[in-house]
SEPA-412289 format. One record per residue: x, y, z negated of N, C-alpha, C in turn; chain. Coordinates in steps of 0.02 Angstrom, whole numbers, always signed. Layout:
BEGIN
+--------+--------+--------+--------+--------+--------+--------+--------+--------+--------+
!     nx !     ny !     nz !    cax !    cay !    caz !     cx !     cy !     cz ! cadena !
+--------+--------+--------+--------+--------+--------+--------+--------+--------+--------+
!      X !      Y !      Z !      X !      Y !      Z !      X !      Y !      Z !      A !
...
+--------+--------+--------+--------+--------+--------+--------+--------+--------+--------+
***
This chain:
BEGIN
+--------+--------+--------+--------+--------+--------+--------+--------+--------+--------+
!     nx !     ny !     nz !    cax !    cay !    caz !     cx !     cy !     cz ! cadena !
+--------+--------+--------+--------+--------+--------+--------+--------+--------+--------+
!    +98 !  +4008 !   +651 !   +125 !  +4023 !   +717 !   +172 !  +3967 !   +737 !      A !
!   +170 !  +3942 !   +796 !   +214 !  +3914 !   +829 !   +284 !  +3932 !   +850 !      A !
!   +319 !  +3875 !   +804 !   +421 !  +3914 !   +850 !   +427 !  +3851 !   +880 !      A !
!   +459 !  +3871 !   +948 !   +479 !  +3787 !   +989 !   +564 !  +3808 !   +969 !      A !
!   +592 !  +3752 !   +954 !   +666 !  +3760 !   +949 !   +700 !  +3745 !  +1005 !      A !
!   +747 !  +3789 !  +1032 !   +787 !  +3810 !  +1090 !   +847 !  +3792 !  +1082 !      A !
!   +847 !  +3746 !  +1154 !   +954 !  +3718 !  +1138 !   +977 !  +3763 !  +1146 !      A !
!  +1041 !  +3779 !  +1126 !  +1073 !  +3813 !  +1171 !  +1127 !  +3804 !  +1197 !      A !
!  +1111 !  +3798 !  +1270 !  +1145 !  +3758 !  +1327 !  +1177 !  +3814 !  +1378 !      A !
!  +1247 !  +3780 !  +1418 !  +1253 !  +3859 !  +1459 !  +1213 !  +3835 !  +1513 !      A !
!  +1183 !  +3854 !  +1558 !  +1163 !  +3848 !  +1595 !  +1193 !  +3835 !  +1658 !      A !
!  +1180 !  +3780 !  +1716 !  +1215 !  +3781 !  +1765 !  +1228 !  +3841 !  +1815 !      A !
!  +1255 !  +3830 !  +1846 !  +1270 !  +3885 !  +1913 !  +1219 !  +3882 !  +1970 !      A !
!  +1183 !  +3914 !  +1992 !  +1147 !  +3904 !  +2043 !  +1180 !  +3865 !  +2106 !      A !
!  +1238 !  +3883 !  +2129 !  +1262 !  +3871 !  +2197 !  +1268 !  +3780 !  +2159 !      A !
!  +1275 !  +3745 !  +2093 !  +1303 !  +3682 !  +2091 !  +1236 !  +3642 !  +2122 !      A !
!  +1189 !  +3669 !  +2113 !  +1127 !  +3652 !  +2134 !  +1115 !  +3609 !  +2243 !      A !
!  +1163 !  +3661 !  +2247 !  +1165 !  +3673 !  +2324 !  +1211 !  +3612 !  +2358 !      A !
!  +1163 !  +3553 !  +2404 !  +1205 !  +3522 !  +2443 !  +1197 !  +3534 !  +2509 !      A !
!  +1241 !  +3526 !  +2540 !  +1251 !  +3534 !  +2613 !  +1205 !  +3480 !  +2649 !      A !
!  +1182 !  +3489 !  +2700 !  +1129 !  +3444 !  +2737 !  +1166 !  +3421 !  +2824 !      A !
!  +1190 !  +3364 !  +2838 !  +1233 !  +3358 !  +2905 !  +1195 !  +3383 !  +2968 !      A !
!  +1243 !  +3400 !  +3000 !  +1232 !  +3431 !  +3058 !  +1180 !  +3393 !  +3107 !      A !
!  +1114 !  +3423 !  +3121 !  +1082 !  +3392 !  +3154 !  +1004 !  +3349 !  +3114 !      A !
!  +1029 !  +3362 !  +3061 !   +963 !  +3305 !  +3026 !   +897 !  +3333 !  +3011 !      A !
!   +862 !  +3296 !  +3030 !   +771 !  +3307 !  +3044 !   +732 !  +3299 !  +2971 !      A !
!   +698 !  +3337 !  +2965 !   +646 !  +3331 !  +2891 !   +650 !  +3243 !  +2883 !      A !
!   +624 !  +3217 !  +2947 !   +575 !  +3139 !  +2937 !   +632 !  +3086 !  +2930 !      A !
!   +708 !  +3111 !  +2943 !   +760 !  +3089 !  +2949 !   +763 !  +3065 !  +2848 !      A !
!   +784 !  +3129 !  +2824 !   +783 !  +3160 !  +2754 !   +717 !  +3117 !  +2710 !      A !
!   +685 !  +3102 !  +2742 !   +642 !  +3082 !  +2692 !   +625 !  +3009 !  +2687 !      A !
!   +618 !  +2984 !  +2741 !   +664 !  +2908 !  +2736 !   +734 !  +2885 !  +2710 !      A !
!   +752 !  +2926 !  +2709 !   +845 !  +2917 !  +2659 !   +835 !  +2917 !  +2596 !      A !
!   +793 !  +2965 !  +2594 !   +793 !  +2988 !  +2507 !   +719 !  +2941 !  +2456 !      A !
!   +715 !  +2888 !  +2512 !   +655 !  +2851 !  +2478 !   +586 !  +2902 !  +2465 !      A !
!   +544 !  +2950 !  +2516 !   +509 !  +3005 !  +2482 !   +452 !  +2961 !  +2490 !      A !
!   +410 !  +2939 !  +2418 !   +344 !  +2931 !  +2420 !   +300 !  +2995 !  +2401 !      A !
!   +257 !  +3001 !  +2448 !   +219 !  +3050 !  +2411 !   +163 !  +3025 !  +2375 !      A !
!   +112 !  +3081 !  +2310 !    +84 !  +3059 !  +2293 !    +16 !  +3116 !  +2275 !      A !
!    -42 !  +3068 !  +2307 !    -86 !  +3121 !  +2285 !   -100 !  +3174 !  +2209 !      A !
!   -162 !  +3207 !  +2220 !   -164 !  +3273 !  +2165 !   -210 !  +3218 !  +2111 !      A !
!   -251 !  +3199 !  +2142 !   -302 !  +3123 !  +2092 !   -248 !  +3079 !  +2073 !      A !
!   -182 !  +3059 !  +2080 !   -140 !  +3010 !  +2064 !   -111 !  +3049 !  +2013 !      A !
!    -71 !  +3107 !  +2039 !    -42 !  +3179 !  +1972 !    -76 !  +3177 !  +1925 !      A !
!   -139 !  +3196 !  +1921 !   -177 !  +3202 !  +1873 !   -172 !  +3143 !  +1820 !      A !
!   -196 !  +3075 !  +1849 !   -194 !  +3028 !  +1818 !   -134 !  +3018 !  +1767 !      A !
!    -77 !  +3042 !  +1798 !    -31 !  +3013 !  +1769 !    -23 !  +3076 !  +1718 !      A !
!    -32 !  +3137 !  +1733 !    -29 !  +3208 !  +1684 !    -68 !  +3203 !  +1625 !      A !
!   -132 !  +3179 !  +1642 !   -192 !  +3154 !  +1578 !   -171 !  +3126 !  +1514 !      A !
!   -141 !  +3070 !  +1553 !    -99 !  +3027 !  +1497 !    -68 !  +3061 !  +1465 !      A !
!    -19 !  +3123 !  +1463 !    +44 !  +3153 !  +1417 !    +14 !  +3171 !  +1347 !      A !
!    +36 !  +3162 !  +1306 !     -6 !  +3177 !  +1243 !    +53 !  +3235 !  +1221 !      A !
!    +12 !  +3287 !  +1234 !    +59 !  +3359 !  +1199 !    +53 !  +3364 !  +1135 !      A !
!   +132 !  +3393 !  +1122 !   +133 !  +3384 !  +1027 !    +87 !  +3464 !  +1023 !      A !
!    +70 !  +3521 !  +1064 !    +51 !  +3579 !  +1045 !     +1 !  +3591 !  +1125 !      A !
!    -57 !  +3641 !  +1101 !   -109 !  +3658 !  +1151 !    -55 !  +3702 !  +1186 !      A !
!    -99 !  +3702 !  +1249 !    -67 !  +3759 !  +1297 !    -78 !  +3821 !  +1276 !      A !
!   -123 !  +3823 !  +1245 !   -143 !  +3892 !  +1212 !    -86 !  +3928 !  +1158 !      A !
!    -55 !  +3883 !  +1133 !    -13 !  +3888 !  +1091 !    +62 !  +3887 !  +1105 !      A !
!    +52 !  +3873 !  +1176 !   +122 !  +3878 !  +1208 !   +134 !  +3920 !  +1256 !      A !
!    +73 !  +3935 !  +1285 !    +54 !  +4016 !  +1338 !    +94 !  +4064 !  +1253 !      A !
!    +60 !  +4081 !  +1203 !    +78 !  +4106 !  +1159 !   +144 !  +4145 !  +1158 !      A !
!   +174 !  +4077 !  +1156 !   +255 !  +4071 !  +1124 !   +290 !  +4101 !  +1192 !      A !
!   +252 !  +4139 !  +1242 !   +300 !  +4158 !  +1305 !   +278 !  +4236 !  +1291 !      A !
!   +235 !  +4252 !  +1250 !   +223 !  +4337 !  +1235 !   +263 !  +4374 !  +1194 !      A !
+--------+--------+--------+--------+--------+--------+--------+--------+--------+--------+
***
């Protein structure tokens, strides 16, 4: 059987998560600021393929029962 070892970390606060957005600003505004490239699901993939998992998903679906 599979054990994944677990830090144990406290966990952040939800609200630290949370920034304020200025008064007035547009999605297309936001995404030119923040450098947003997007990237296709054929590019994801490509790059997901590559990950070499130390354990099957099968074996890690598992470890959540």
């Amino acid at each position: 059987m599979l054990y994944l070892q677990k830090e144990v970390k406290q966990s952040p606060e939800f609200k630290d998560g949370i920034v304020e957005i200025r008064e007035g600003a547009i999605f297309k505004e936001i995404l030119v600021e923040q450098n947003y490239q997007p990237i296709t699901y054929t590019d994801f993939r490509a790059v997901a393929d590559q990950i070499e998992w130390e354990h099957s998903l099968d074996e890690l679906l598992a470890e959540l029962n």
